[in-house]
N, C-alpha and C positions, 0 to 999 in steps of 0.2 A: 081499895077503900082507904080514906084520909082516917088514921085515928088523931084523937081529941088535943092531942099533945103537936100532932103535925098542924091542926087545924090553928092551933094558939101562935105556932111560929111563923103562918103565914098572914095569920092575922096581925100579927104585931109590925110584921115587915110591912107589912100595904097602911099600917097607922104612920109608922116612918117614914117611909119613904112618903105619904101624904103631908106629915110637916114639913119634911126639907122640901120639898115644891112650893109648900107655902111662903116659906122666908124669903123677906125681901132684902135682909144685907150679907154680903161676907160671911160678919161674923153669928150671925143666927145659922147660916148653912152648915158653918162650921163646926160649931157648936151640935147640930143636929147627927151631924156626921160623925164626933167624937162618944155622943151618949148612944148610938145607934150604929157601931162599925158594921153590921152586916151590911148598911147601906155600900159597903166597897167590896160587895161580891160578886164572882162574874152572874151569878143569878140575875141580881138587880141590872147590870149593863143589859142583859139580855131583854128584861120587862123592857126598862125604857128604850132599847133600840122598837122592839115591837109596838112601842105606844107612837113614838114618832115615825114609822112607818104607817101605821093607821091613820094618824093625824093626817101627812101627808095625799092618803091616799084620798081622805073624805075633802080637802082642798083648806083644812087648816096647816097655812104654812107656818102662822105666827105662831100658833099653838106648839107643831114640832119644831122650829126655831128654838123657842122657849125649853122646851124639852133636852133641845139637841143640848144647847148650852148648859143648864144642870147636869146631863151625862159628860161634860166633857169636864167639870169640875170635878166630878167625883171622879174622875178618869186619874185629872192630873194629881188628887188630896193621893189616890191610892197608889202612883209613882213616888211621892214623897214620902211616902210611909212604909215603899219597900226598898227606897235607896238605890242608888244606881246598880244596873246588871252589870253582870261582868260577864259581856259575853267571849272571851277569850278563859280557856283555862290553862293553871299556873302547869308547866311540863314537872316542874319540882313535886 
């Protein structure tokens, strides 16, 4: 069972992540993204892969197109926000 506390945090994400869909520039996205960081969590990659699979499946491609591209923004805002890996480590 969802309690009232989980209910408000998924509600608030599915309000979010509704705005950043909506914005049509840059910097509204970005903006959306900066007031609302959980939009850069793997949870939400996971929503929107599953929304543009759906899309895809019912034969909107423009729709997951559309999709695809806002996921891969918030893909790239969340590499620049955790700065290059290092995927080597230091033997020191």
């Amino acid at each position: 069972m969802v309690d009232n506390q989980d209910q408000m945090v998924q509600e608030k994400m599915q309000f979010a992540l509704s705005q950043f869909l909506q914005t049509e520039t840059f910097e509204e996205a970005q903006q959306v993204l900066e007031e609302n960081p959980e939009l850069l969590s793997d949870q939400i990659d996971l929503l929107l892969s599953s929304l543009i699979h759906d899309a895809r499946q019912q034969g909107q491609g423009s729709t997951a197109d559309a999709l695809d591209e806002r996921r891969h923004f918030i893909r790239e805002v969340r590499e620049i926000r955790e700065g290059p890996q290092d995927t080597c480590q230091n033997p020191n």
